[in-house]
Short mmCIF file of the C-alpha atoms (twelve columns), coordinates in Angstrom:
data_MODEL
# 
_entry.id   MODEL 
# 
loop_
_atom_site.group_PDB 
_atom_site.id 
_atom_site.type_symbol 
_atom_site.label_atom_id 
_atom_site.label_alt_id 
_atom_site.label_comp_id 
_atom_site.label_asym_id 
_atom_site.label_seq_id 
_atom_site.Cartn_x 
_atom_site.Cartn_y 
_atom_site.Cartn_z 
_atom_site.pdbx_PDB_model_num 
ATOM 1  C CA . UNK A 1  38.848 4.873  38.895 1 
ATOM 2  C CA . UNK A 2  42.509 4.605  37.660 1 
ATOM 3  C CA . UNK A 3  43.424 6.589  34.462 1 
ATOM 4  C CA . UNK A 4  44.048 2.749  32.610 1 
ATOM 5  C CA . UNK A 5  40.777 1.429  33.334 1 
ATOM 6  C CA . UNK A 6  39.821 4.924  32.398 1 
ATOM 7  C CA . UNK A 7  41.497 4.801  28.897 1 
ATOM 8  C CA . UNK A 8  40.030 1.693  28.341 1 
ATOM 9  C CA . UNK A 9  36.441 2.768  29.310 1 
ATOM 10 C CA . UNK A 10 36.723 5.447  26.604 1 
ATOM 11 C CA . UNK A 11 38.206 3.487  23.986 1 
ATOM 12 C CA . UNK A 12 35.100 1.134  23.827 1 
ATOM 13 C CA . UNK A 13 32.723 3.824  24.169 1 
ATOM 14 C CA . UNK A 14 34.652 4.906  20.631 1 
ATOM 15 C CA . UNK A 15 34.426 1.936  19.244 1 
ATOM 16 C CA . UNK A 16 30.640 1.396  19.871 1 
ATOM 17 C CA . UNK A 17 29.857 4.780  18.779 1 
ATOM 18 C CA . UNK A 18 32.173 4.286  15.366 1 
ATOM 19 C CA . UNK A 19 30.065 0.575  15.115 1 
ATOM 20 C CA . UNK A 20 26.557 2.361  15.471 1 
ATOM 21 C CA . UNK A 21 27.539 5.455  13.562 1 
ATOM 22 C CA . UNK A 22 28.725 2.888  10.767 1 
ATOM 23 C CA . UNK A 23 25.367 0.636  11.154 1 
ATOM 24 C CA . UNK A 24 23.350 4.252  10.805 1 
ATOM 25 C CA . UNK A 25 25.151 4.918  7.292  1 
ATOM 26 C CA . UNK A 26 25.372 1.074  5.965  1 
ATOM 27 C CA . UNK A 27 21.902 -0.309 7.364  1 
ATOM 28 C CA . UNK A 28 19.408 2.364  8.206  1 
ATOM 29 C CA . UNK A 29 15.798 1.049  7.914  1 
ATOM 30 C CA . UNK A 30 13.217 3.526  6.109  1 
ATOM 31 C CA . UNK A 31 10.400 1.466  7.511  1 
ATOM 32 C CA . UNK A 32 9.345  2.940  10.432 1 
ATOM 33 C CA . UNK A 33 9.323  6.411  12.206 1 
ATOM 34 C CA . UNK A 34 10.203 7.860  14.865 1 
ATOM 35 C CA . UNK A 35 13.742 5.756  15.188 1 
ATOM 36 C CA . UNK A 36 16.105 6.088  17.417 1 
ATOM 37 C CA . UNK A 37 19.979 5.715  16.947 1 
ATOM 38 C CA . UNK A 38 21.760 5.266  19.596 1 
ATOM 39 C CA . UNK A 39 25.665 6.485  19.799 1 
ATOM 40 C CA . UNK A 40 25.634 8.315  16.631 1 
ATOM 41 C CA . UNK A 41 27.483 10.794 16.012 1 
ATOM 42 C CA . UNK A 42 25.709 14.407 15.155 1 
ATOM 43 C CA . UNK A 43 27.513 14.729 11.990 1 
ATOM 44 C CA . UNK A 44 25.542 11.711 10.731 1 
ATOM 45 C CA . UNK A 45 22.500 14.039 10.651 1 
ATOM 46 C CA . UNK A 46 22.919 15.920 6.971  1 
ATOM 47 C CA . UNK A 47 23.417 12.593 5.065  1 
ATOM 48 C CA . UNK A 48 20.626 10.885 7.002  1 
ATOM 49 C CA . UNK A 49 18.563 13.894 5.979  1 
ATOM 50 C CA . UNK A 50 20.180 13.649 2.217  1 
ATOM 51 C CA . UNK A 51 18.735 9.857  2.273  1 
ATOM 52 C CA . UNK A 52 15.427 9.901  3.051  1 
ATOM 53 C CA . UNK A 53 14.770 13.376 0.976  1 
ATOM 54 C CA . UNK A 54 16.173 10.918 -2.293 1 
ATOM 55 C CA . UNK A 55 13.750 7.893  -1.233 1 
ATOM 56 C CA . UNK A 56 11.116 10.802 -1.149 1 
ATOM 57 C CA . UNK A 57 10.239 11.127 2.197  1 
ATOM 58 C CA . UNK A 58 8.853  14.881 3.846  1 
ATOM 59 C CA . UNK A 59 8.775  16.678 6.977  1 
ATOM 60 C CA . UNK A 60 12.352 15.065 7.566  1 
ATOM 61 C CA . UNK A 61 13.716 16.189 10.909 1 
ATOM 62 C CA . UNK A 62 16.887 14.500 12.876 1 
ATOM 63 C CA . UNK A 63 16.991 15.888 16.726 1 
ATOM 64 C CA . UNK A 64 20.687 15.232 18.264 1 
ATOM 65 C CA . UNK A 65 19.957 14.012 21.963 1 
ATOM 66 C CA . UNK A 66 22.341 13.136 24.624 1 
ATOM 67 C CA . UNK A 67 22.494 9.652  23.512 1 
ATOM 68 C CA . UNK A 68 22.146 10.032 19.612 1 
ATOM 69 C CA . UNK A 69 19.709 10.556 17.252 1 
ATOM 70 C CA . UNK A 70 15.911 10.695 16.644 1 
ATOM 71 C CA . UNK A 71 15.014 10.523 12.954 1 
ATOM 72 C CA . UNK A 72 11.639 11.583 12.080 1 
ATOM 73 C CA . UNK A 73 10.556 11.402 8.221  1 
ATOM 74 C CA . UNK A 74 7.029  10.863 6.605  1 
ATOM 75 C CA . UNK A 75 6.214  9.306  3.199  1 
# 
């Protein structure tokens, strides 16, 4: 593969992980558990955590995986 269509491979895998990392923060769904978040990033996992503890949800747990996140919660 040449190092342009290289740069450009790389450059869209940013750009979807900045799009799912910004749907995780803007439009996470506290209906159902486990869910999985594809492409966010690992820093993500504190506020998630901070969110559902302030809707009053337990047992919160957020696993970083090779492809994202796993949010587990209970209410």
């Amino acid at each position: 593969m040449s190092y342009g269509k290289k740069r450009i491979q790389a450059a869209k895998q940013r750009r979807s992980s900045f799009q799912a990392t910004w749907n995780a923060i803007w439009r996470f769904s506290f209906h159902h558990f486990p869910q999985i978040l594809p492409g966010v990033h690992p820093l993500l996992a504190p506020l998630i955590m901070f969110r559902l503890k302030r809707r009053g949800f337990s047992n919160c747990r957020v696993e970083v995986t090779g492809n994202g996140l796993v949010v587990h919660a209970v209410k």
